[in-house]
C-alpha positions in Angstrom: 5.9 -69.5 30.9 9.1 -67.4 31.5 8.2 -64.1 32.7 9.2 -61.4 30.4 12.5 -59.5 31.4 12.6 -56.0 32.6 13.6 -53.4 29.5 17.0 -52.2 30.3 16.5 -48.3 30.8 19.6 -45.5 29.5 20.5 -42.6 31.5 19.0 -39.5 30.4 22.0 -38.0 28.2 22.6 -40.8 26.2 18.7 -40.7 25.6 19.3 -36.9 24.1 22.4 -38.0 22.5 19.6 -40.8 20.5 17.1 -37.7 19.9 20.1 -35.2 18.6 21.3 -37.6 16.0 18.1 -38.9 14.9 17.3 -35.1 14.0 20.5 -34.5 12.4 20.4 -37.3 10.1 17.3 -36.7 9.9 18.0 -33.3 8.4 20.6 -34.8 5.8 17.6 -37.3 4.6 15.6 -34.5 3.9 18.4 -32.3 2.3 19.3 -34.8 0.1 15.3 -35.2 -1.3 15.9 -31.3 -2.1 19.2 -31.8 -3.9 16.4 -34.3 -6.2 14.0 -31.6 -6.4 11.6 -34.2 -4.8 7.9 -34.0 -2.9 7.4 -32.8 0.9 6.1 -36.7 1.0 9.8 -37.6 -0.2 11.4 -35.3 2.1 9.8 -36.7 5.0 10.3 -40.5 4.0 14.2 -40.0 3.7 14.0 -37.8 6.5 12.3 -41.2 8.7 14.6 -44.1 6.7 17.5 -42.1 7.4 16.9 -41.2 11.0 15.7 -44.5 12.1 17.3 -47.1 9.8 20.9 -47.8 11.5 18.5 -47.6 15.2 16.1 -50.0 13.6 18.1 -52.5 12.4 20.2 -52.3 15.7 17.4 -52.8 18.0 16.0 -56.1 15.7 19.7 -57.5 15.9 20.2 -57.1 19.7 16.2 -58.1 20.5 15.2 -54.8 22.1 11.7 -53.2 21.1 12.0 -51.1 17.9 12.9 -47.5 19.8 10.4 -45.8 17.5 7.5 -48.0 17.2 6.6 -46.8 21.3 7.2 -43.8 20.9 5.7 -40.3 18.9 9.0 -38.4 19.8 10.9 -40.1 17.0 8.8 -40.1 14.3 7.7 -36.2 14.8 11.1 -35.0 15.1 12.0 -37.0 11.3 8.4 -35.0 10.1 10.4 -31.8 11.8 13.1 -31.8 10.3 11.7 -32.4 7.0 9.5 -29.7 7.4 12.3 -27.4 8.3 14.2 -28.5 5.0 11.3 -28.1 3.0 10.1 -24.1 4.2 14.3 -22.8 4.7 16.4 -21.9 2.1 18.8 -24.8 1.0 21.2 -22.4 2.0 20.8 -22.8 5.3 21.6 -26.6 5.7 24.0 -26.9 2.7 27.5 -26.7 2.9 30.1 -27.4 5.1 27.9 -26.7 7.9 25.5 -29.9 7.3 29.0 -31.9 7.5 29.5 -30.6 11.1 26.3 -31.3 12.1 26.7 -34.8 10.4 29.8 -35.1 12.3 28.3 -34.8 15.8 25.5 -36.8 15.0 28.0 -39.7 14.0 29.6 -39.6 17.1 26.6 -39.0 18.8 24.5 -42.3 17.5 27.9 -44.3 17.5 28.0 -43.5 21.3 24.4 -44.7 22.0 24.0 -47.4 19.9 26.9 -49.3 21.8 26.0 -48.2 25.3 21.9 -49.7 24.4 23.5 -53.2 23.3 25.4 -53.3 26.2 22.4 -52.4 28.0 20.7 -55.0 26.7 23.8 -57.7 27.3 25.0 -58.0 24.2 29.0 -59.3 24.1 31.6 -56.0 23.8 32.7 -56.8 20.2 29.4 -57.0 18.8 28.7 -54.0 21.5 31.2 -52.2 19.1 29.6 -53.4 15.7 26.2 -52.4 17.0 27.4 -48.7 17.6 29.0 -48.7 13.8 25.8 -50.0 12.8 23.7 -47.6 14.4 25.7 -44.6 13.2 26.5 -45.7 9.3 23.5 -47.9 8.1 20.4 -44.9 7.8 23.0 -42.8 5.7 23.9 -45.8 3.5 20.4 -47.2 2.8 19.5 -43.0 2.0 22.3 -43.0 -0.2 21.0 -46.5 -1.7 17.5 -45.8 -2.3 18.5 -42.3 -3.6 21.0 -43.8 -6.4 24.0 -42.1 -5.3 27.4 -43.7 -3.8 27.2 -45.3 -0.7 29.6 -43.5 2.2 31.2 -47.1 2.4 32.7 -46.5 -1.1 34.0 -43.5 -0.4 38.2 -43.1 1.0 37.2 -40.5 3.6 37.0 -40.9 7.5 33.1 -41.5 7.8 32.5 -45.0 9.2 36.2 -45.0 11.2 35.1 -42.2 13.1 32.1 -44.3 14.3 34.0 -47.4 15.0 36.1 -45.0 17.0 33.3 -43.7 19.0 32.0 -47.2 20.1 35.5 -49.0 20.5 36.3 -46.2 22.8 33.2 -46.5 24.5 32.6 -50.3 24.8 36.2 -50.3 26.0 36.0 -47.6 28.7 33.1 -48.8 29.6 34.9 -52.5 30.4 37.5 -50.5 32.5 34.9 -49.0 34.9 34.9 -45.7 33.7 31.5 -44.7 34.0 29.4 -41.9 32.2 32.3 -39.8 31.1 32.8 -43.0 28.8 30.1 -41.6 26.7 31.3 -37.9 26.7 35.0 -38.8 25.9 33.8 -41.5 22.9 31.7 -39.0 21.6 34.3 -36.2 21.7 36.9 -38.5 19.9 34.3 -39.5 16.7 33.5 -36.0 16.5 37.0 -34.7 16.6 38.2 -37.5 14.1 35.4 -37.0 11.7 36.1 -33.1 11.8 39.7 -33.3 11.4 38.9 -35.2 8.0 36.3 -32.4 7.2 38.6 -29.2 7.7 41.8 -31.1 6.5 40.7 -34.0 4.1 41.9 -36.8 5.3 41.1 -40.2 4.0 42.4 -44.3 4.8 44.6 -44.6 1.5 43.3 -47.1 -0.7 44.1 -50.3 -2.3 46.8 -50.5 -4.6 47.8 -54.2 -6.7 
């Protein structure tokens, strides 16, 4: 029998980068139940699928251990953030506010979802897909389940600024950069995503 292979470990900021966008998409799960008038047991179940989904489905692709199936961290900061949601005014998350906060966690779980499939040996380009992944997939199976239009049918910079994130990444990682590859990637998704928030830009679209 071949002995089981050590679990590649993360350094410690790229582990907080996981834990800051799980809460913040976490958060837009949750705010989203509210826009439906829903239950506190729908709040915190779109709260979860959207702050684990992209991860999830990441971690099953690239063979790793499902990050929250180990772990109480995860699951109690979805139930927190829900919670949050549910006792503060809407106010308080709504607005152009949640879409800064959804910008740095973009950038944020774009960043780590390519460094833990490189981690785990997985090839640079699907490195790259695995950070895209990781970053757009909990938002568009929130948006799916909740009947509204999925971010990948929509014009605006959303899912580029994650592919930015992890190409930069995955590519300054391969040029020996080391862990200011993470801080720089993260930087650029955040500042594209937030350029397309304050000024409104979009990829044009198709025309016959």
């Amino acid at each position: 029998m071949t002995p089981d292979l050590p679990t590649p470990t993360l350094p410690q900021a790229l582990v907080l980068l996981d834990y800051f966008g799980i809460a913040v998409f976490a958060v837009s799960g949750a705010l989203l139940a509210a826009e439906k008038k829903q239950t506190l047991v729908t709040f915190i179940f779109f709260a979860v699928v959207t702050g684990v989904g992209g991860g999830t489905l990441r971690d099953l692709l690239i063979g790793a251990p499902v990050f929250w199936v180990h772990s109480n961290a995860v699951l109690l900061i979805c139930i927190g953030a829900s919670l949050a949601v549910w006792l503060a005014s809407r106010r308080t998350f709504a607005g152009r506010a949640i879409l800064w906060f959804d910008a740095l966690g973009l950038a944020a779980y774009a960043t780590y979802g390519s460094a833990k499939a490189l981690a785990f040996g997985v090839a640079p380009v699907p490195a790259f897909a695995m950070g895209v992944l990781t970053a757009c997939a909990g938002g568009i199976i929130r948006d799916v389940l909740a009947g509204e239009p999925s971010i990948l049918m929509r014009p605006e910079l959303y899912v580029t600024a994650a592919a930015l994130a992890s190409g930069l990444f995955v590519g300054l990682t391969l040029l020996g950069v080391g862990p200011l590859a993470a801080i720089a990637a993260a930087t650029a998704g955040f500042a594209l995503r937030g350029l397309a928030i304050a000024r409104g830009w979009s990829l044009p679209a198709y025309r016959e």
